[in-house]
Every structure is written in structure tokens, then in C-alpha cells.
C-alpha positions as CSV (number, residue, x, y, z in Angstrom):
1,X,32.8,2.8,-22.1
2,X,29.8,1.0,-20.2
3,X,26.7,2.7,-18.8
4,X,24.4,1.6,-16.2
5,X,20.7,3.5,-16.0
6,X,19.0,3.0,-12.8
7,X,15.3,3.3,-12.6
8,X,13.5,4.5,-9.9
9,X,10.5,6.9,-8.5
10,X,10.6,10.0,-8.1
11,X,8.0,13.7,-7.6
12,X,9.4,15.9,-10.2
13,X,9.3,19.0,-8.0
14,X,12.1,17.4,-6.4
15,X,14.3,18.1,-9.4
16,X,16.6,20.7,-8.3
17,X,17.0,18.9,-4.6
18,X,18.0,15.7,-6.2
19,X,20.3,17.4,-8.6
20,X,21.6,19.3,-6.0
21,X,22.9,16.5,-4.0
22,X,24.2,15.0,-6.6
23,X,26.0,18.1,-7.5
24,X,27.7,18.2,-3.8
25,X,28.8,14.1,-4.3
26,X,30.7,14.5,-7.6
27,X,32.5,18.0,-6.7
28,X,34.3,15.4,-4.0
29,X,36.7,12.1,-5.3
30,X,33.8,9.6,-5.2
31,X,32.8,8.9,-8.7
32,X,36.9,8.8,-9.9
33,X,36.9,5.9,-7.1
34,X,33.8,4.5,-8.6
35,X,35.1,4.6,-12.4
36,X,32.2,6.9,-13.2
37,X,33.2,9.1,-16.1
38,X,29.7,10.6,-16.7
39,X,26.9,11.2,-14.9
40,X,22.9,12.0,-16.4
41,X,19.6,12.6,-14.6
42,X,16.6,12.5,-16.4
43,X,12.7,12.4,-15.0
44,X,9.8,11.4,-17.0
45,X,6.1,11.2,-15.5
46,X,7.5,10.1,-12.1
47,X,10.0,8.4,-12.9
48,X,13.7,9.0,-12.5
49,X,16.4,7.9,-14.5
50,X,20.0,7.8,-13.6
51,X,22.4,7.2,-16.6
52,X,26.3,6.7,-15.3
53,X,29.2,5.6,-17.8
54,X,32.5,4.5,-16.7
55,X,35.5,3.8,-18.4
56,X,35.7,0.0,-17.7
57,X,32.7,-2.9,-18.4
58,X,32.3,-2.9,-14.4
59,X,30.5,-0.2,-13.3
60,X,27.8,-2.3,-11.7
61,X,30.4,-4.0,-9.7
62,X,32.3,-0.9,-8.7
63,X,28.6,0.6,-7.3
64,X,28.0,-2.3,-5.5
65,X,31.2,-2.1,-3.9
66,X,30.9,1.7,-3.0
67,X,27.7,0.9,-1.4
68,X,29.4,0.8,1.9
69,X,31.5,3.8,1.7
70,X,30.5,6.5,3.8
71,X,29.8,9.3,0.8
72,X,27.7,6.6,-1.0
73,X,25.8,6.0,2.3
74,X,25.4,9.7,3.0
75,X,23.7,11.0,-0.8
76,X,21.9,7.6,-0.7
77,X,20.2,8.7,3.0
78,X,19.8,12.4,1.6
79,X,17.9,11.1,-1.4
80,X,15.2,8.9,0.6
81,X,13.4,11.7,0.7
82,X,13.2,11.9,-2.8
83,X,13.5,9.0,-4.8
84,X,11.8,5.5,-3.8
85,X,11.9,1.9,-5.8
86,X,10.3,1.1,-8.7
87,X,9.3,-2.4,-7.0
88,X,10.0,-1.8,-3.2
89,X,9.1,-5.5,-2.9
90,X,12.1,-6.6,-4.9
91,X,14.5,-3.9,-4.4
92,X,17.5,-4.7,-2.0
93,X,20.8,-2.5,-3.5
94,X,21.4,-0.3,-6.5
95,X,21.9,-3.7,-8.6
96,X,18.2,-4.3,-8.3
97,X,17.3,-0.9,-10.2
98,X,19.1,-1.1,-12.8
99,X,18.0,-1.6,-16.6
100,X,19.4,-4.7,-18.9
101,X,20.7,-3.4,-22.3
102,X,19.2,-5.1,-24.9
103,X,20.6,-3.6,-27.6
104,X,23.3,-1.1,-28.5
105,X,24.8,0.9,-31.4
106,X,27.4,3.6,-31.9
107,X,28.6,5.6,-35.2
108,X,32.1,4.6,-36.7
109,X,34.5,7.0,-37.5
């Protein structure tokens, strides 16, 4: 499995809006299309976190490609309102928020 986290701003009393969007996007077929297999959303003294697995070590790849579909362009309108850039001088597409792993472990069986 591979996760991406995407880092971004966000007003914590926008919680339950943001959550609720993202509610309405993965009841459709947009995340199968887009590999994702999980989805988290965490907030932290302004900040908002988005964690997304996927089955397949592409997940950044499949995002930027899903940029242009019309679901993707709806939910990332609808969340304007809500959520801004980290660094809105460097930030361009979804690629541009998103954390580097540095390090990694899991349990073995």
C-alpha cells in the first residue's frame, strides 16, 4: 500500500463542511478510479492533514491525473472556501502539498 498526506490550512470550525464534502465525493466511483483505498482527515492548530492510501506506489501520479476530471474539479472548488496552501507562493497542484516520507515501518506477522 502507499499513502500520500497533503498539508494544507485550514479554520477548524470548518471541520464538519470539509468532512462533509468529502463525504459526498467518495459515496460516488472517484477514489476507485483514483486507486484510493483509504481516506483520513486530520486538523491540528490550523492545519489540515489529508492522509490517502492506495493500493499501488502511484497514488501521486493517479491524483495528478484526476485533477482534470470534473468530480475532482468540483470538491476542489467547494473546498476553497475552506482550505488554502501552506505556501500559496509555491503551490501550483496537489503534488506541491504533499509531504516526503522519510521514514517508514510496519509490524511483521
Amino acid at each position: 500500500m502507499h499513502s500520500t498526506l497533503i498539508v494544507a490550512r485550514m479554520d477548524l470550525a470548518a471541520r464538519r463542511d470539509v468532512a462533509a464534502l468529502f463525504a459526498e465525493f467518495d459515496a460516488g466511483d472517484m477514489p476507485h478510479l483514483m486507486g484510493t483505498r483509504r481516506r483520513q482527515l486530520f486538523a491540528y492548530r490550523g492545519l489540515y492533514f489529508h492522509l490517502q492510501d492506495f493500493d499501488a506506489d502511484n497514488g501521486g501520479e493517479l491524483i495528478e491525473q484526476a485533477k482534470t476530471d470534473r468530480r475532482f474539479v468540483r470538491i476542489s472548488e467547494d473546498l476553497k472556501p475552506h482550505i488554502t496552501a501552506y505556501d500559496p507562493q509555491t503551490w501550483r497542484s496537489p503534488a506541491d502539498a504533499m509531504a516526503t516520507r522519510f521514514y517508514s515501518w510496519e509490524a511483521t506477522a
